[in-house]
C-alpha positions, 0 to 999 in steps of 0.5 A: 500500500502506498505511503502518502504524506500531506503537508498541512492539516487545514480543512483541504487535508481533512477534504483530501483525507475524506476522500482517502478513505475510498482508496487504497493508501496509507496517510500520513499528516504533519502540522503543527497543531495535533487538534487540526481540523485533518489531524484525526482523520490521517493514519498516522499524525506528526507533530512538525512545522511544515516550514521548517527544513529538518521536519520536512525532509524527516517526514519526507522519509516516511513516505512514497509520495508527498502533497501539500494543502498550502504553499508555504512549505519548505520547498528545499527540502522538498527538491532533495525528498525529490532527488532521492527518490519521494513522488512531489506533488506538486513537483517542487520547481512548479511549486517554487515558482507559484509561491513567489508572485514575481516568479509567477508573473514572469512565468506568464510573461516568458510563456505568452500565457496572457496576464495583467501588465506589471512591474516589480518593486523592490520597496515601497519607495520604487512605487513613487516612480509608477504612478503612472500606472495606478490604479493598480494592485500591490502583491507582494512577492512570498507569504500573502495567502487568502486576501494578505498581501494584497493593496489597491493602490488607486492614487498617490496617497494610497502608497503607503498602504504598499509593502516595503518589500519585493512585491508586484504592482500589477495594472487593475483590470476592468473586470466583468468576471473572475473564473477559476478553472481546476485542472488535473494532470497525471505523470503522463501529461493526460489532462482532465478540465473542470467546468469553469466556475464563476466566483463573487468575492468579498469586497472587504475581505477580498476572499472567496464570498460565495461562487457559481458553478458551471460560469456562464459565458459565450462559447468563444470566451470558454475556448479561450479560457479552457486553453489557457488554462491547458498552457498554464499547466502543461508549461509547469510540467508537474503533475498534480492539481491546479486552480488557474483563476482568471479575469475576463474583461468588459472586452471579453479578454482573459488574463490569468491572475494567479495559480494554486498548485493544489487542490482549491476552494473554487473546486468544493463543490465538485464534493456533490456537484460533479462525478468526481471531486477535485479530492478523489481525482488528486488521489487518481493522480497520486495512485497512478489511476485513470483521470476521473469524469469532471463533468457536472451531476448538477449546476452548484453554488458554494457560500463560504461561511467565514468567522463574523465580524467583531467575534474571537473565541470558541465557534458556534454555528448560528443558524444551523438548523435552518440552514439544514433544513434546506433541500439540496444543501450540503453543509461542511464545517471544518472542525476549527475550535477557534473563530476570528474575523474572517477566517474560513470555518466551512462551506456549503454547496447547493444543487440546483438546475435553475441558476436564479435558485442557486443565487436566491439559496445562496443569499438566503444561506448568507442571511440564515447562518451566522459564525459567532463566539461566546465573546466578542 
């Protein structure tokens, strides 16, 4: 039986470890945290930080094949796991240029894969020179993750909301929609799409607030956005499973925003919504299995359910009940003990065949269910 270890033990390695148990592997889980939300669903659990060299390569050794739940993992360590002979998933030369946005950026560029013009800064005086090109968005270069290290940077006086470090300010796009398009590879380079899925973020937050599975868009525009996401992964030349998400402008130009190399939180619904979930076919990829069918059972929508504002402390679901009396509604809590502003601490995916029912449940989701703490 294969050995399989996941770095990382948020509610993607529960997801991925759920969807374990259909498949003839033995799973092994690091994290700091033993009460992580994956911790109790692994085989064999390791204390460790995913970061840290030392614990990386230790666990490496226990094991055939390596995935990983988030990028910020210590890739040297991956690269020697890889030389000695442990399966990366993704390959960490994939994975190191993903982490950095510059690295990213000129990916794109060196590919002709299309994308936002950019400069790079190496501080936040460098932004004194190019306001010329505000508005424009401000990434920095390593660690920003879930809406951090990410400014709108409009005028002159919204510089010093920039980072003093290496970072990325990329030309705002007049956006129409923002797609993401999961896709599968295997070591034989066979590939497998996902229907696009149309994402609504949170303005104030700037994370995913609630999404629409498959997108609606003109068949020309669904080409376009299918074959860059084909280049995307097969430029990367690592197996595994990316999230390539996109803008489409009010021209009907796609650019790519930026790629998760694994498996991503526009792809949850695929759980109920379609014949095999982003989890089971990261699995197949592993195990050297045939690449699933990633058509739709039904159309989908997914409401995030994020801690509420002015809460910190133990979580309590506020509205559960009625939100599990709806039909055709599947509801997924993490298991995270602890709730605070923003943070993600479930999903719920609604079926349904009629897209004006999908965003009426959703908003109604949105109203009914409440994360909140004993404490504000």
């Amino acid at each position: 039986m294969l050995k399989v270890g996941i770095l990382g033990g948020g509610q993607l390695g529960r997801m991925l470890l759920q969807a374990a148990a259909n498949y003839p592997v033995e799973t092994f889980l690091m994290e700091n945290d033993p009460e992580c939300p994956a911790a109790h669903l692994c085989h064999h659990f390791t204390k460790g930080d995913i970061k840290n060299f030392d614990d990386v390569y230790g666990f490496g050794k226990l094991v055939n094949a390596i995935t990983i739940e988030i990028e910020s993992v210590n890739e040297e360590a991956l690269e020697k796991l890889d030389r000695e002979g442990v399966k990366i998933y993704p390959r960490p030369s994939a994975l190191k240029l993903i982490k950095n946005k510059i690295l990213q950026k000129q990916f794109y560029k060196e590919h002709e894969i299309p994308t936002s013009a950019f400069v790079i800064t190496e501080n936040i005086n460098a932004l004194q020179s190019h306001e010329n090109f505000f508005p424009a968005v401000h990434k920095i270069a390593s660690g920003g993750y879930d809406g951090r290290g990410v400014q709108i940077i409009k005028t002159k006086a919204d510089i010093r909301l920039g980072f003093d470090a290496p970072a990325v300010l990329e030309k705002m796009v007049n956006i129409d929609k923002e797609i993401s398009l999961i896709v599968a590879i295997n070591e034989k380079g066979d590939t497998a799409l996902y229907p696009p899925v149309d994402m609504v973020f949170d303005p104030h937050l700037n994370l995913l607030d609630y999404q629409l599975s498959p997108a609606a868009l003109p068949e020309k525009t669904l080409w376009k956005i299918e074959a860059i996401a084909r280049k995307v992964v097969k430029e990367l030349k690592s197996p595994g499973i990316f999230a390539v998400e996109m803008f489409v402008d009010r021209n009907g130009d796609v650019h790519v925003n930026e790629t998760a190399p694994r498996v991503h939180n526009s792809g949850h619904h695929s759980i109920e919504a379609n014949f095999c979930s982003q989890f089971d076919m990261m699995w197949r990829v592993i195990l050297g299995y045939p690449l699933g069918n990633t058509k739709h059972i039904m159309p989908a929508a997914i409401v995030n359910l994020l801690g509420a504002e002015g809460y910190s402390g133990d979580a309590h679901y506020e509205g559960l009940n009625d939100v599990l009396k709806m039909e055709n509604v599947f509801v997924h809590i993490y298991r995270k003990k602890q709730t605070k502003p923003g943070r993600k601490m479930g999903h719920i995916t609604i079926l349904s065949k009629d897209k004006q029912d999908l965003v009426f449940t959703a908003n109604k989701i949105k109203q009914a269910i409440k994360v909140i703490s004993s404490r504000k």
